[in-house]
N, C-alpha and C positions, 0 to 999 in steps of 0.2 A: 341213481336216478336224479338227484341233488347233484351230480356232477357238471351237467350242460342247464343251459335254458330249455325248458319244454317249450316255450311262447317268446316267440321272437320281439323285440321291444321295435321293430316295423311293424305288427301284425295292432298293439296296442297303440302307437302314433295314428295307423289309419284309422280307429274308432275314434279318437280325437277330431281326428279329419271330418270324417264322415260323420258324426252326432254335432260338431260346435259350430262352424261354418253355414251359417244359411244358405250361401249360394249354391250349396249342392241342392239339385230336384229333390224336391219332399217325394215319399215312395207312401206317401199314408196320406189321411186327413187332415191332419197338424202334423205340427214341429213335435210335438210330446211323443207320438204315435210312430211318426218317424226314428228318431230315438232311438224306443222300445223296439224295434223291426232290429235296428242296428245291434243292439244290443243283445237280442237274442240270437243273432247271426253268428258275433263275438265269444257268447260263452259257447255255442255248440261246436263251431271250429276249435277254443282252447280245450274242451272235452274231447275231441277227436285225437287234437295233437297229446294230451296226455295219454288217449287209449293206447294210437299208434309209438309212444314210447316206452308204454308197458310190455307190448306185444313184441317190439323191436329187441328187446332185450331178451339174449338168446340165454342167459343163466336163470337158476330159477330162483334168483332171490332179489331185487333191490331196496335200495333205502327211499323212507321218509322222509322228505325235504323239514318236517316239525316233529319237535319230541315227543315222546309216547305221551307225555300227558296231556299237549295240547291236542294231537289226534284224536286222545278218548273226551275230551270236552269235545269237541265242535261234532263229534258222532253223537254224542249225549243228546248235544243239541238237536241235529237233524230228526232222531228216532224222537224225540217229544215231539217236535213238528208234524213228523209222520202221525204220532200218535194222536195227538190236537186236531189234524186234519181229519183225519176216518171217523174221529167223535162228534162231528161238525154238525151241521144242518146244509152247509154247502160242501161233500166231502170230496167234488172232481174238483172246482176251483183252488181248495184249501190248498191241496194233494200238489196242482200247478202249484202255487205260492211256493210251497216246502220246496219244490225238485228245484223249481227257481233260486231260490237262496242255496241250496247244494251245490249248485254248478258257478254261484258266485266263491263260494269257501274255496271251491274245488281250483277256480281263477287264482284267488289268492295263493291256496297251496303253489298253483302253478311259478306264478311271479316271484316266488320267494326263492326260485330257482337262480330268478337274476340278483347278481349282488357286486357287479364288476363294477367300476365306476362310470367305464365309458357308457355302458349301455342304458346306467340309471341320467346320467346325461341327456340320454338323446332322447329318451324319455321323458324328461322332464323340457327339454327345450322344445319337441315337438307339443306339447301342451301349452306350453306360454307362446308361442306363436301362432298355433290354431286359434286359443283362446284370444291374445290380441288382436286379433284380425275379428273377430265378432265385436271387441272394444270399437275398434275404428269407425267399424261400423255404426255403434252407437254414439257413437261422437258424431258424425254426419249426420244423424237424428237430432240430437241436441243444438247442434248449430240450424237444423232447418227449421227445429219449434221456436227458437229465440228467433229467428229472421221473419216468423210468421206471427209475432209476437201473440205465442202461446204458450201456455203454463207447462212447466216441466211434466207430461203425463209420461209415466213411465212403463204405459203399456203400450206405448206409442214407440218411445225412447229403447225401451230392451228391443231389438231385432226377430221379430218369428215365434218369440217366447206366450203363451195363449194365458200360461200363468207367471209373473214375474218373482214367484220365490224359486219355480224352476233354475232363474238366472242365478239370483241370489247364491244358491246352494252351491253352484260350481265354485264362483267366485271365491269363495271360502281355502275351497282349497290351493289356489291360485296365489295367495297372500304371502306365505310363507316362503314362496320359491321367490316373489321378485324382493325382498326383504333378500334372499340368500345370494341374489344378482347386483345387490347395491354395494355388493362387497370387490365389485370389480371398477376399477375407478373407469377403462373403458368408454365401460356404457351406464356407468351410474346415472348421466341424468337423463339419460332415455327409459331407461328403467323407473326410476324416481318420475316421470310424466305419466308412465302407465300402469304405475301404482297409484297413482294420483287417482284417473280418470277411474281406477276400479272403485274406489273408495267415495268419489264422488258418486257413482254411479247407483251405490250404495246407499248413499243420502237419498238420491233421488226415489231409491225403491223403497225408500223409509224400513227399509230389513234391521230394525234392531235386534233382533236375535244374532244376526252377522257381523251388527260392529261390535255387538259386547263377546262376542266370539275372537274376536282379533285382540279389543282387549285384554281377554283373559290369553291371549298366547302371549301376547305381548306382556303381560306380569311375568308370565311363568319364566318366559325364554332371559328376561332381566334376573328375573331369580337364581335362573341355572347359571348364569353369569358364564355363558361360553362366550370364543370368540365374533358369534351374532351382535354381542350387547349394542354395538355404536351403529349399526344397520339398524335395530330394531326401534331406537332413540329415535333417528331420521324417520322411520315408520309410521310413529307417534306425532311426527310435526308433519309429517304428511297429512296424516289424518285430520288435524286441527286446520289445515290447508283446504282441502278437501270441504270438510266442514260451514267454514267460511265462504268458501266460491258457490256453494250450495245453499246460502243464505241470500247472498247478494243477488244469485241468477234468480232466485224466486222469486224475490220483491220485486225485479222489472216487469213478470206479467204473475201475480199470484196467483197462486192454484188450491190454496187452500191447504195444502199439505204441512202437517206439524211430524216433521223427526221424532219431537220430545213428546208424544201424547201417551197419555197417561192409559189409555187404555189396555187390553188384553186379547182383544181379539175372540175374546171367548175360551180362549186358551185354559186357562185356570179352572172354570166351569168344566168347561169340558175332561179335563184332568178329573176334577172330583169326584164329578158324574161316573165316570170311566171307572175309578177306583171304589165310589161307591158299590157299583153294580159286582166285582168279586165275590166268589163263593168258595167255600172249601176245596173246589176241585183245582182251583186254579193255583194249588201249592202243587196239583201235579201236572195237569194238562193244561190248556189254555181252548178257547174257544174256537180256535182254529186260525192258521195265518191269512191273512190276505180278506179276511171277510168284517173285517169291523167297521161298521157306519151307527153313527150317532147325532141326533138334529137337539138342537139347541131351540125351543121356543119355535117361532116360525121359519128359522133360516136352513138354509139347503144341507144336506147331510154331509156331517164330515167324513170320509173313506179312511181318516187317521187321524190317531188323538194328537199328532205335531209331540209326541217325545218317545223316543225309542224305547226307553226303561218303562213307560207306562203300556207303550205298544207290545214288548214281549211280553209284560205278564200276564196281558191280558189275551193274547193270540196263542202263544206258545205256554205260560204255565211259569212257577217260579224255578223249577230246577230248571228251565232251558236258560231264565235269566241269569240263574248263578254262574251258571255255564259261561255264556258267554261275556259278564262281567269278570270271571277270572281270569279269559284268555285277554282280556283287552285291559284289565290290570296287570298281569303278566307281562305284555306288552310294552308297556310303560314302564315298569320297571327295571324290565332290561334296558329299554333305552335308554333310561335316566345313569342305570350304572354303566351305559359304554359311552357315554357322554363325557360321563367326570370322568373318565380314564382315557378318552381321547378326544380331549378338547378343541382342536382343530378339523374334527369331521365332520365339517359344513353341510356334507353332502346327507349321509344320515340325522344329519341335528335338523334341517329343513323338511326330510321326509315325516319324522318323529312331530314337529309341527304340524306338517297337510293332515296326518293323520286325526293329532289330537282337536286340531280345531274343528274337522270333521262330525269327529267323533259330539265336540260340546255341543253345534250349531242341531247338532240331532236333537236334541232337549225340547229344542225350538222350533224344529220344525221337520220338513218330511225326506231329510238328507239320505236316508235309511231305506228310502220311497219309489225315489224317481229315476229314474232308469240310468242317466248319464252321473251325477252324483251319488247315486248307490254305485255302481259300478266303481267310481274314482274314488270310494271309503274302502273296495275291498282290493285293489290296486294300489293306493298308497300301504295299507296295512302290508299288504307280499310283500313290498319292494324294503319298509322297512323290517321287517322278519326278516330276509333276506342277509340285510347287514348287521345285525347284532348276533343271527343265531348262526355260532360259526362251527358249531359241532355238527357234524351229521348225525343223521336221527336212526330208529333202532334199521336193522337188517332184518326184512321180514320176506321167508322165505313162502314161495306160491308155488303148486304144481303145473302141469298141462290143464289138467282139467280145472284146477283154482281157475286158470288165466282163461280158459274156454266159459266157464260161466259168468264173471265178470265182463267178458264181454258183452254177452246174452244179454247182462243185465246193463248197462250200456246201450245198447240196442234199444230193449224196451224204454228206458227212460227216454230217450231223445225221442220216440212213438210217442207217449204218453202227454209227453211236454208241448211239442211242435203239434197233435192233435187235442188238445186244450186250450192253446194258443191261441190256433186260430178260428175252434169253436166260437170262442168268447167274442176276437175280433170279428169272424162274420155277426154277431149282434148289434155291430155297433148302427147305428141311424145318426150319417152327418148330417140330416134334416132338424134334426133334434139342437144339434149345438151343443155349445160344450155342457156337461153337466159333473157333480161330485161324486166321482165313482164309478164303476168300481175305479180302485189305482192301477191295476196293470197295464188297462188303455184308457186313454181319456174321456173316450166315449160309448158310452155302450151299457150292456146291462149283462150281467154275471149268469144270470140263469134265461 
């Protein structure tokens, strides 16, 4: 089964297409909502193509694309989910959340299929061009607010985006790939312009979660000392570039905006509050996914605490935490041992990057959340599994009727999922405007 691609890496460039680019017709109320449409479009089609390569396979046994132990972690995982959800106060929504994040693993399982270099190519260049072409576009924003001398507002400046950490959050992973393109003399300094403008871009949306996230890639990737080091140097004087131009454009019409503010956002509180409120049970189940809101004093409810580790203990329970801390330590650690043993592979040591920076900007914020950047944490995660895990995983053999009732159950989940879905979205009221929560569409109300 690990022998072909189940998901064709055209099939993954057009979700790029279709979610980054604003000028495609929004098919929803927002650009968030839109998205999400896409997105649920994406996983049931890669569930489809993995059914039809189950069924296609006329022996009755194939492999694992992941070894037996990461299989039984990320199962671990979903059955707590399962089981957090049925124990809920919300138990149809939860139930959506859990089958949602299944069909995400199930994604990854998929992409991990790819591990050729052409294909991880075109994959990756179909993202930095989508993606640029939404920069461009921000750039003609920013040139029309400086010519209308008005202050850098960057709900103005991000294109379509309704929340500006939505932007953010892609961007992150974007970082590591033109860092991995600066290595091509080329197009270095066309590359080095739209790293630039990302990272300006960044100032402008005051995301300090996302430049201490590049940061910290940027210690690590100097530490591993591969051959990135002198791209990721340039990376760092970019930043300080960036920086600078982002001082100077403010003071011609100020806005009021401080990079450096000392504040939290509430973040911290909200963290304590969150950890405060555990209970005994939550060393085994969690309160269910997808349903945590919490209001701080008088401000609008948050639909998530902004850190993933705080988010699963408290939705799913701490063995689904362990769970999925050790696949994503696992993770890293093979990376880091096929790195030192093959120091010239760019192309894995950049994916190993999108992932981890991913992975840290989680902490901060709701990377784990939002439909196009959740999707692109369990996408870069495939494609890296892909190229480190070179053994094939166990042979596990299924009958007629194995494969007859996995279908069935196939069947029912995608029932389950797509009339949940769109339960929730007929509630939404665009009269209402945007509000916090629930997360799975931007607007709307869960029950």
């Amino acid at each position: 089964m690990n022998q072909v691609n189940i998901i064709k890496p055209s099939l993954i460039s057009l979700f790029f297409l279709c979610t980054l680019i604003p000028l495609i017709p929004i098919v929803s109320y927002d650009y968030h909502n839109h998205q999400r449409i896409i997105q649920i479009t994406f996983l049931l089609i890669t569930s489809l193509l993995v059914l039809t390569a189950f069924l296609g396979n006329k022996k009755p046994a194939f492999r694992l694309s992941l070894n037996k132990k990461s299989s039984v972690l990320y199962l671990i995982f979903i059955f707590s989910g399962c089981l957090s959800a049925l124990m809920s106060m919300e138990r149809s929504f939860s139930l959506l959340c859990t089958f949602h994040i299944s069909l995400l693993i199930l994604t990854m399982c998929c992409v991990s299929t790819i591990n050729d270099k052409k294909s991880i190519l075109f994959i990756i260049y179909a993202l930095l061009i989508t993606h640029t072409s939404l920069i461009l576009i921000c750039l003609l924003n920013i040139i029309f607010t400086l010519s209308e001398q008005q202050p850098l507002n960057p709900y103005i400046i991000y294109s379509g985006f309704i929340n500006i950490r939505f932007f953010n959050q892609v961007q992150v992973f974007i970082l590591p790939f033109l860092v991995l393109l600066l290595k091509f003399k080329g197009i270095q300094r066309v590359v080095f312009i739209i790293l630039f403008l990302n990272l300006l871009l960044i100032f402008i949306g005051q995301a300090r979660g996302a430049l201490l996230s590049f940061l910290a890639f940027s210690i690590f990737a100097l530490a591993l000392k591969t051959t990135l080091k002198k791209q990721v140097i340039i990376g760092l004087v970019c930043l300080a570039l960036s920086c600078i131009t982002f001082y100077a454009l403010d003071s011609l019409n100020k806005g009021g905006t401080e990079i450096l503010r000392t504040s939290t956002s509430g973040r911290v509180d909200l963290w304590l509050n969150t950890l405060s409120s555990l209970s005994i049970k939550h060393l085994f189940i969690g309160n269910g996914p997808g349903i945590f809101e919490m209001s701080l004093g008088n401000s609008a409810p948050f639909s998530h605490p902004h850190n993933s580790l705080i988010e699963i203990l408290n939705e799913w329970g701490l063995i689904a935490l362990i769970c999925i801390l050790t696949a994503v330590f696992t993770t890293f650690k093979k990376a880091v041992t096929h790195l030192r043993s093959h120091k010239k592979d760019v192309i894995t040591e950049s994916l190993f990057y999108s992932f981890a920076i991913g992975v840290i900007y989680s902490l901060f914020s709701g990377v784990h959340v939002m439909p196009v950047s959740q999707t692109l944490l369990f996408i870069m995660w495939g494609l890296l599994l892909g190229r480190i895990n070179k053994r094939n995983g166990p042979l596990i053999y299924i009958s007629k009727w194995g494969k007859a009732i996995i279908t069935i159950l196939f069947i029912f989940g995608w029932y389950f999922y797509l009339q949940q879905a769109i339960s929730v979205y007929n509630n939404i009221d665009p009269d209402s405007g945007y509000i916090y929560g629930p997360r799975f569409w931007s607007v709307g109300q869960r029950e």
